[in-house]
C-alpha positions in Angstrom: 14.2 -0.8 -57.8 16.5 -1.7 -54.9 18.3 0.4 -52.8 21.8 0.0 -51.9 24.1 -2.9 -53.0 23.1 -5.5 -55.3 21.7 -7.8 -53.7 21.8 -10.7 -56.4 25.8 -10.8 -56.1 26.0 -11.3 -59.7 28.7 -9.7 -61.8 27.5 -9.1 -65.6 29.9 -9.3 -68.2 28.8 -6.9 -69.9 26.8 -3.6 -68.7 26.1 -1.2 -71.8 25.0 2.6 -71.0 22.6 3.4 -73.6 19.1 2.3 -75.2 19.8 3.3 -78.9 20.3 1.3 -82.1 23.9 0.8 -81.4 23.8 -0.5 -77.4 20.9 -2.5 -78.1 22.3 -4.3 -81.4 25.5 -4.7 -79.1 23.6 -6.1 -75.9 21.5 -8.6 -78.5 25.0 -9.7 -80.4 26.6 -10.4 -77.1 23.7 -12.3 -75.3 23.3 -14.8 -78.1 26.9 -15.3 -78.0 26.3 -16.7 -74.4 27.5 -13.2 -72.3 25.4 -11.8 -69.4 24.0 -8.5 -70.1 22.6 -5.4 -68.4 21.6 -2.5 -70.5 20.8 1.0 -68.9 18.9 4.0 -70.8 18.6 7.0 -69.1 15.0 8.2 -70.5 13.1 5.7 -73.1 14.5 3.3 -75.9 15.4 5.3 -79.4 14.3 8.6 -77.2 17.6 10.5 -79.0 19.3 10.2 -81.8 18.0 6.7 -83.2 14.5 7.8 -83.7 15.5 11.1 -85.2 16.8 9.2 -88.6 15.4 10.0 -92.3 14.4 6.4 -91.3 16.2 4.8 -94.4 18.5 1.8 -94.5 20.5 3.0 -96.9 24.4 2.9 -98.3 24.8 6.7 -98.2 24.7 7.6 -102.3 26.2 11.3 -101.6 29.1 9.7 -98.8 30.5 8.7 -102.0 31.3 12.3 -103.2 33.5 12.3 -100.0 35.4 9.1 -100.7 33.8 7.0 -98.1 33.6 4.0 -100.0 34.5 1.4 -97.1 31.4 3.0 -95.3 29.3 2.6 -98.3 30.0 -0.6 -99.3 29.2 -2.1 -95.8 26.4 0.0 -95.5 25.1 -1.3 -99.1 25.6 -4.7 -97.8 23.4 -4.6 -95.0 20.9 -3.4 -97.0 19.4 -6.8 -97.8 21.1 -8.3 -94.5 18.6 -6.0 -92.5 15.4 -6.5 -94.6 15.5 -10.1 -94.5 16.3 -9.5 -90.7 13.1 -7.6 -89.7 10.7 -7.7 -93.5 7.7 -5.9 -91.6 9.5 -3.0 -90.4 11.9 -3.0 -93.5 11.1 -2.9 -97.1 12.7 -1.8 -100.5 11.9 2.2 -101.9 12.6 3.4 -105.3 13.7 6.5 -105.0 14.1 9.1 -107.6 16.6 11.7 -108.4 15.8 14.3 -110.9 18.7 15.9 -113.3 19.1 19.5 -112.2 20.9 21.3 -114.8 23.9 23.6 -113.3 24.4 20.6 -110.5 25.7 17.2 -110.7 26.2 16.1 -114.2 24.2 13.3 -115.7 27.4 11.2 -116.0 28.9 11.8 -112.5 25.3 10.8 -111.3 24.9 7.9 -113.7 28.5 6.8 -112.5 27.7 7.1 -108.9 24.6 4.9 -109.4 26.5 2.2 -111.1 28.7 2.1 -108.2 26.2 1.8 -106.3 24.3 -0.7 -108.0 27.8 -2.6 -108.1 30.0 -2.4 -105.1 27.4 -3.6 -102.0 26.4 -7.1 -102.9 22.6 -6.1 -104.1 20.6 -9.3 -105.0 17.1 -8.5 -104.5 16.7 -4.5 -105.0 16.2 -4.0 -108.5 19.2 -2.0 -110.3 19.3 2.0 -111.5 17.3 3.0 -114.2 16.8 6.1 -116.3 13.5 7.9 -116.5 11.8 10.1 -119.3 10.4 12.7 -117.1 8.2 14.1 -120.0 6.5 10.9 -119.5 7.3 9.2 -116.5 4.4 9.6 -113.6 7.0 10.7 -110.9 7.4 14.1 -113.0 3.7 14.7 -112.3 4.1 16.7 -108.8 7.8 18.6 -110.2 8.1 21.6 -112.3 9.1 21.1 -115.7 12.5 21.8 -115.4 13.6 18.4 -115.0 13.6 16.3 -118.3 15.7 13.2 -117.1 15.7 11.3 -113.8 17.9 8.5 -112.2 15.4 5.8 -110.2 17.1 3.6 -107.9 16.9 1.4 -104.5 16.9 1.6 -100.9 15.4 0.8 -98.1 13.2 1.9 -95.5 13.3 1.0 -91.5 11.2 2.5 -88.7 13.7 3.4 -86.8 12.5 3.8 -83.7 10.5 0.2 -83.6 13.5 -1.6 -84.9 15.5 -0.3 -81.8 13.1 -1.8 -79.2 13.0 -5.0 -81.7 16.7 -5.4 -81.0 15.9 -4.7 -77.3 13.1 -7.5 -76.7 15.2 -9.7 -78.7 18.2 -9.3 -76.2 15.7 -9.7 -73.3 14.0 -13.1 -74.4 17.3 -14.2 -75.0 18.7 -13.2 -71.3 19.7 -9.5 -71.4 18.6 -7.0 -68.1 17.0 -3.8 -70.3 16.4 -1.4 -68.1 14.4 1.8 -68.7 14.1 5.1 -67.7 17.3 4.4 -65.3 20.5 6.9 -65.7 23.8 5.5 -64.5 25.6 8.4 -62.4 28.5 6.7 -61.2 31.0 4.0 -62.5 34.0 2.9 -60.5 36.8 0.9 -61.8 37.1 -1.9 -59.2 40.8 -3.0 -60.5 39.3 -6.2 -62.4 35.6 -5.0 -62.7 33.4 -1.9 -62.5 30.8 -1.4 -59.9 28.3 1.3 -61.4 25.4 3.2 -59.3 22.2 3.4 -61.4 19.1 5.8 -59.9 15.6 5.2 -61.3 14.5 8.3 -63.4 11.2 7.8 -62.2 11.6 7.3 -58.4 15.2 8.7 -57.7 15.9 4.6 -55.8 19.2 4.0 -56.7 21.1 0.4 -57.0 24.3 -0.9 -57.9 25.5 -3.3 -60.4 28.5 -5.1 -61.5 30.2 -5.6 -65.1 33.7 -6.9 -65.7 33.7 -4.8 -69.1 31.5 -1.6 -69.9 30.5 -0.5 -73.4 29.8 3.3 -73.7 26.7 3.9 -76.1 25.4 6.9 -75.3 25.0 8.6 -78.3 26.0 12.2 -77.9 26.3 11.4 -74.3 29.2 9.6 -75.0 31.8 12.1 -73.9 29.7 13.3 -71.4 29.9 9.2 -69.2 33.3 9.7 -69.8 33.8 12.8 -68.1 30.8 12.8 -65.8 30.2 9.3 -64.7 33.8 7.6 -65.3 35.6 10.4 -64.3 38.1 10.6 -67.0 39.9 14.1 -68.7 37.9 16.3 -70.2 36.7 14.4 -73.8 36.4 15.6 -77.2 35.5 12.7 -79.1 32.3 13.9 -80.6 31.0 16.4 -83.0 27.4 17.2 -82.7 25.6 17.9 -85.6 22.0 18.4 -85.9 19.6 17.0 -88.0 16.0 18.1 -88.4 13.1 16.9 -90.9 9.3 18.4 -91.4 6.5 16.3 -92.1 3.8 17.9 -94.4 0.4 16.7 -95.9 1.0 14.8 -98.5 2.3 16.4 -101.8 2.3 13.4 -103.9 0.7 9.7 -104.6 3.4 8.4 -105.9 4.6 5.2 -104.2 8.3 6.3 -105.0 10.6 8.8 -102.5 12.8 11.9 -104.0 16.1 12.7 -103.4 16.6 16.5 -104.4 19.9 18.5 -104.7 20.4 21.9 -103.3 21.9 24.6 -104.9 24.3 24.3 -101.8 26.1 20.8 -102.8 23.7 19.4 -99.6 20.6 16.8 -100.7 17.4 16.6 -99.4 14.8 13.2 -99.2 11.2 14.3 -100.0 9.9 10.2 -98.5 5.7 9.1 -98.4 5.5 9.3 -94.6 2.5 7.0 -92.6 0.2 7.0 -95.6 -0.9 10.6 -95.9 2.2 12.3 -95.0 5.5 13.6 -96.8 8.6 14.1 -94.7 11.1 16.1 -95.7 14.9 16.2 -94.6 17.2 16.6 -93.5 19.4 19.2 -92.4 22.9 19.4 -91.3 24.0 21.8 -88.6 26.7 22.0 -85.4 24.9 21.8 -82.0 26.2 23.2 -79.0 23.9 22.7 -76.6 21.4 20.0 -74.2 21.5 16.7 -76.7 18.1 16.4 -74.6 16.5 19.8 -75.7 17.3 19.2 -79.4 14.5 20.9 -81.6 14.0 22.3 -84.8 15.2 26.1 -85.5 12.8 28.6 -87.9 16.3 28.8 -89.8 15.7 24.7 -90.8 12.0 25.1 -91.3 12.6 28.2 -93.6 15.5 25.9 -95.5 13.7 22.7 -96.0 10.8 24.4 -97.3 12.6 26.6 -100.0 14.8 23.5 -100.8 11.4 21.2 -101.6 9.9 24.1 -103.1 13.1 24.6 -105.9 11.3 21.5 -107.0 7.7 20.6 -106.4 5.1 22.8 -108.5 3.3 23.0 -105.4 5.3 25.2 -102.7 6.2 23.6 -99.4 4.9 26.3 -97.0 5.5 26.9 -93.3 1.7 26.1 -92.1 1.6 22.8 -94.6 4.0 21.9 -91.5 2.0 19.5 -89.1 4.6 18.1 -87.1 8.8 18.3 -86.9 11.4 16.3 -85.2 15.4 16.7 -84.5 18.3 14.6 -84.0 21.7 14.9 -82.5 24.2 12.7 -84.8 27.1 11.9 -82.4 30.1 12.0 -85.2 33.3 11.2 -84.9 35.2 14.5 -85.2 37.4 13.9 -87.8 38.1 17.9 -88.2 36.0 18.4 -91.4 35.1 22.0 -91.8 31.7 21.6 -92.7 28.9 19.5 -90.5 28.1 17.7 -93.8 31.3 16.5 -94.3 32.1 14.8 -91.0 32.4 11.3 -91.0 29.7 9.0 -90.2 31.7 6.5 -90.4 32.1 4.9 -86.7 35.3 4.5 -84.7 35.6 2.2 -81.5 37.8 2.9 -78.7 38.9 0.7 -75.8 40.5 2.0 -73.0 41.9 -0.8 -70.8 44.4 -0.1 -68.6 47.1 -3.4 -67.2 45.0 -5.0 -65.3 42.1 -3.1 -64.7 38.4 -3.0 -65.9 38.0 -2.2 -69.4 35.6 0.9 -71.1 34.7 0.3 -74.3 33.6 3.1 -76.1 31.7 4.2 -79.9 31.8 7.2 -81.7 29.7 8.1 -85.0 27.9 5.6 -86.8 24.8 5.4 -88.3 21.8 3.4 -88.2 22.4 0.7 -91.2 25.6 -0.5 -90.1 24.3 -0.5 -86.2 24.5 -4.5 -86.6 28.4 -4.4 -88.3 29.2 -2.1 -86.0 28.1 -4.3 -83.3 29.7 -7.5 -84.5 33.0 -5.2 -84.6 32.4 -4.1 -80.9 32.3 -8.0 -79.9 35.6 -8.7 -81.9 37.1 -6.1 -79.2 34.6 -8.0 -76.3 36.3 -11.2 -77.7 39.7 -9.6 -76.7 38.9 -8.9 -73.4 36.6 -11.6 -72.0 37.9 -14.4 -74.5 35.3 -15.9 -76.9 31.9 -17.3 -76.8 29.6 -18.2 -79.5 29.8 -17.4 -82.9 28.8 -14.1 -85.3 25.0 -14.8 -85.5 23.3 -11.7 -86.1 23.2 -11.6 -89.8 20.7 -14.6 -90.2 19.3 -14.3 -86.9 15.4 -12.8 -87.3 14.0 -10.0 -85.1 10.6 -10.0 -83.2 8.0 -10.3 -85.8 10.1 -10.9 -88.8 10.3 -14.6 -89.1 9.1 -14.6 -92.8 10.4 -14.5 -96.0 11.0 -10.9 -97.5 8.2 -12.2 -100.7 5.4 -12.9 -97.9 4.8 -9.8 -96.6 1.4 -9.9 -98.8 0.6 -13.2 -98.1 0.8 -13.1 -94.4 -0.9 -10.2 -94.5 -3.9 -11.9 -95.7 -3.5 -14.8 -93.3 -3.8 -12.1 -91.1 -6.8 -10.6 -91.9 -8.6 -13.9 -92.7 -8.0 -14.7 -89.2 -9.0 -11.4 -88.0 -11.9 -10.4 -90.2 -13.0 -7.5 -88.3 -10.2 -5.4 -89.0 -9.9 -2.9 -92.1 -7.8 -3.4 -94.6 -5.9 -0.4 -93.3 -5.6 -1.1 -89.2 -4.1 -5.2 -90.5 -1.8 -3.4 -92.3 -0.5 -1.1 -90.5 -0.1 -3.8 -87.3 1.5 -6.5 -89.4 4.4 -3.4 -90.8 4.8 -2.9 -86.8 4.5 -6.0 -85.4 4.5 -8.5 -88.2 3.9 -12.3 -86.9 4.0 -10.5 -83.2 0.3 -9.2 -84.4 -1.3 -12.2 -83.2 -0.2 -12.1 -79.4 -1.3 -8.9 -79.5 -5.0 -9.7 -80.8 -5.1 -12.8 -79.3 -8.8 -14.2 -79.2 -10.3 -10.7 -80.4 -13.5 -11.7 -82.3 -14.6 -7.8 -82.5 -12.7 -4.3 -82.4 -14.6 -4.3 -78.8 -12.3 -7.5 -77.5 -9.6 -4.9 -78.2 -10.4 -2.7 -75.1 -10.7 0.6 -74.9 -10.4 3.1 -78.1 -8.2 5.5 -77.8 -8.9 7.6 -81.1 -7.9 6.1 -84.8 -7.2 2.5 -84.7 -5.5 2.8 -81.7 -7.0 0.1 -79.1 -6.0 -0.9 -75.5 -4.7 -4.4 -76.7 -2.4 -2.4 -78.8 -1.4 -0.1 -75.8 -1.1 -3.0 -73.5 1.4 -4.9 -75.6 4.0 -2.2 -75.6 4.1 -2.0 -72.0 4.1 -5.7 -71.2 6.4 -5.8 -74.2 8.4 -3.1 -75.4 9.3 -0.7 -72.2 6.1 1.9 -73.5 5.8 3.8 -70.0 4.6 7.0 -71.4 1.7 8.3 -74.8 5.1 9.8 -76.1 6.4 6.4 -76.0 3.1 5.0 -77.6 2.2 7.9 -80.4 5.9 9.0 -81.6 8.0 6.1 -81.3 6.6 2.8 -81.2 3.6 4.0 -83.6 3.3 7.5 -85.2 -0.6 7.4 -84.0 0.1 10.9 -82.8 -0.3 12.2 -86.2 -3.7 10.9 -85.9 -5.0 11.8 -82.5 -6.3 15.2 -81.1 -4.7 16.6 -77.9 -7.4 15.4 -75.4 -7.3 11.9 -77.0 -3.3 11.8 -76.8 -4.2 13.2 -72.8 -7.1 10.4 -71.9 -4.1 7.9 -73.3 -1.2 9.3 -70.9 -3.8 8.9 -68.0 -4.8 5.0 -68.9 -1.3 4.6 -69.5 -0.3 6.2 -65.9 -2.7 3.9 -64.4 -1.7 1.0 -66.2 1.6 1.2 -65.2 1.6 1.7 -61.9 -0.5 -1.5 -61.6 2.0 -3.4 -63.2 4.9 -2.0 -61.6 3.0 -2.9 -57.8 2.4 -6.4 -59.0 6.2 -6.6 -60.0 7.1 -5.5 -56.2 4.5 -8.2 -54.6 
């Protein structure tokens, strides 16, 4: 990084503070409209609250009990808008919700469902249906209790590889992403902002330009506001946390669950990376560090008597092999109960007569991350004047340039072009990289043309990619974002890939500075 004043002179239109699903859907919407870009993230892409999702694409089947049907229906919409989007990392789930006598009734549930089935556009997903559960193979890991089941559709998203899809999109098509770099200061300039960014890494510090900033930080939000723009003391934000366990897993069914509590909440119970279930989530204020974030014994305790109400086989604390938490950054709308907040999103401008204009986001979630941004350029529009057109919703991410039917068939294009994969390692790098596999392998004729083997199917060509490619600086970056490999390696193969991975990047980042 340089020190001091930027030396290019340029002056972005657009400079977005944050590396989540929301500022880099916004910095990829704008750049293919034909506006210059810079996107800062203070630590990695997806690091907070967009890789701590229940990873579903989803209209929100219980936001309905709070009447958020505008939310719903655009989420509903997206569903199939996203999937044909990004088919490898996005695919349909059936998911099934058992009739607990003493909750719900059967006809509010049935009715709900129709709605849902109804209201959101669905073409593809297959429509509601009623199960026998005395007969019906999902009732094979339940108790008996249940003797009638609604199945129905979603969809399901990596989360945290969809974010840095968005990002590398927004780079090949012009966007500055910058990594691992916090911006500490931004000063309106009366008709643009001058903004003093410091390397996380190396503490150098450089300043940019934008004529227009778009705050995106997450549950930072109010935090630039006060901290780096200088404004009043904000409130925009409620913080509410969200935790999910991840177990060995209970069932072989192909299908998720959706469970309800005996406290009005719901639960998922989803097949997780093959042999995992994952299990969440939970809804909770936070108080404190977005940053130090982590799942409380309280949760653990909750999401393993909630499962257990239903499986015949308990959900015990040491069936836990790994946990994660989230910070939802939701608008607060003043509801008295953190499931019960909005997450619907609201967007703020604040531009003063002739001065710089801060454009900020509050809530949202991640299946209406691409609305969302298409509504944040409408308010771009009205402050820079128009570019290019709405594009987003037949534009194709990284990877995903194939029809949402040929998932199967490229797969085995795939694999007769690669023969000396398994079955399992070619499927698992077309769901993550989909078309992109093939840069990656390149001319491999053997899993020893891949480079060094890090434990599992995790190779160096693999490793290599997401640095050259995705912003990977770090094995937390490799093994819990980008892949979930660290389910699958042991802690002194997880510490031989931080060490190549230190290595290889300072190597690249001193040919960079040549």
């Amino acid at each position: 990084m340089r020190v001091g004043k930027d030396l290019t002179g340029q002056i972005y239109d657009i400079f977005v503070i944050g590396g989540g699903i929301n500022g880099c859907g916004i910095a990829r919407d704008a750049v293919g409209r034909g506006y210059s870009v810079f996107l800062a993230e203070m630590n990695d892409l997806a690091s907070g609250t967009s890789s701590g999702s229940t990873k579903l694409i989803h209209g929100g089947l219980r936001y309905l009990e709070h009447y958020e049907f505008r939310l719903v229906r655009e989420s509903l919409m997206e569903r199939e808008v996203l999937w044909a989007c990004a088919p490898h990392i996005i695919w349909p789930m059936r998911f099934v919700l058992p009739h607990h006598k003493g909750l719900r009734p059967a006809w509010l549930l049935r009715l709900g469902l129709f709605l849902y089935d109804h209201i959101g556009g669905r073409k593809k997903l297959p429509v509601t249906r009623t199960l026998d559960m005395t007969r019906d193979p999902a009732a094979k890991p339940l108790k008996s209790l249940y003797t009638k089941a609604f199945e129905y559709s979603d969809c399901w998203v990596n989360d945290a590889r969809f974010v840095a899809l968005n990002a590398r999109d927004a780079a090949d098509r012009g966007a500055t992403i910058r990594t691992r770099t916090k911006v500490v200061s931004a000063v309106r300039d009366s008709d643009h902002w001058t903004l003093t960014l410091q390397d996380s890494l190396t503490g150098a510090k450089e300043e940019v330009q934008a004529k227009l900033v778009v705050n995106a930080a997450g549950p930072w939000v109010d935090e630039v506001l006060t901290g780096v723009v200088g404004s009043n003391n904000a409130h925009n934000v409620r913080l509410v946390q969200g935790s999910h366990i991840v177990v060995k897993k209970k069932f072989d069914d192909p299908r998720a669950y959706f469970f309800q509590n005996t406290d009005g909440r719901i639960i998922f119970a989803i097949p997780y990376e093959q042999d995992f279930t994952l299990i969440g989530t939970t809804d909770q204020d936070y108080h404190g560090n977005p940053a130090e974030v982590k799942i409380s014994d309280t949760e653990i305790d909750y999401l393993c008597a909630a499962a257990s109400e239903y499986f015949v086989e308990p959900v015990k604390r040491e069936d836990v092999v790994w946990t994660y938490s989230g910070v939802r950054p939701l608008y607060d709308d003043g509801a008295s109960k953190a499931q019960e907040a909005t997450r619907d999103y609201v967007l703020k401008t604040d531009a003063p007569e002739g001065r710089a204009p801060i454009l900020n986001i509050f809530g949202g979630k991640i299946t209406t991350y691409r609305r969302l941004s298409e509504h944040m350029l409408e308010k771009i529009e009205d402050q820079l004047g128009k570019r290019g057109k709405p594009w987003t919703a037949t534009g194709t991410l990284p990877g995903g340039n194939f029809a949402v039917t040929a998932f199967d068939s490229e797969l085995q294009k795939l694999r007769a072009d690669y023969p000396f994969l398994e079955a399992a390692h070619a499927h698992r790098l077309f769901r993550l990289y989909g078309t992109k596999a093939r840069i990656l392998l390149g001319n491999a004729k053997s899993l020893g043309d891949l480079g060094k083997h890090f434990g599992s199917d995790l190779y160096e060509a693999e490793v290599r990619y997401q640095i050259e490619q995705e912003w990977a600086l770090t094995a937390q970056d490799v093994l819990w974002r980008r892949t979930k490999k660290g389910l699958h390696l042991s802690a002194d193969e997880a510490g031989a890939l931080d060490h190549f991975m230190e290595g290889a990047v300072d190597r690249r980042r001193a040919i960079a500075a040549e």
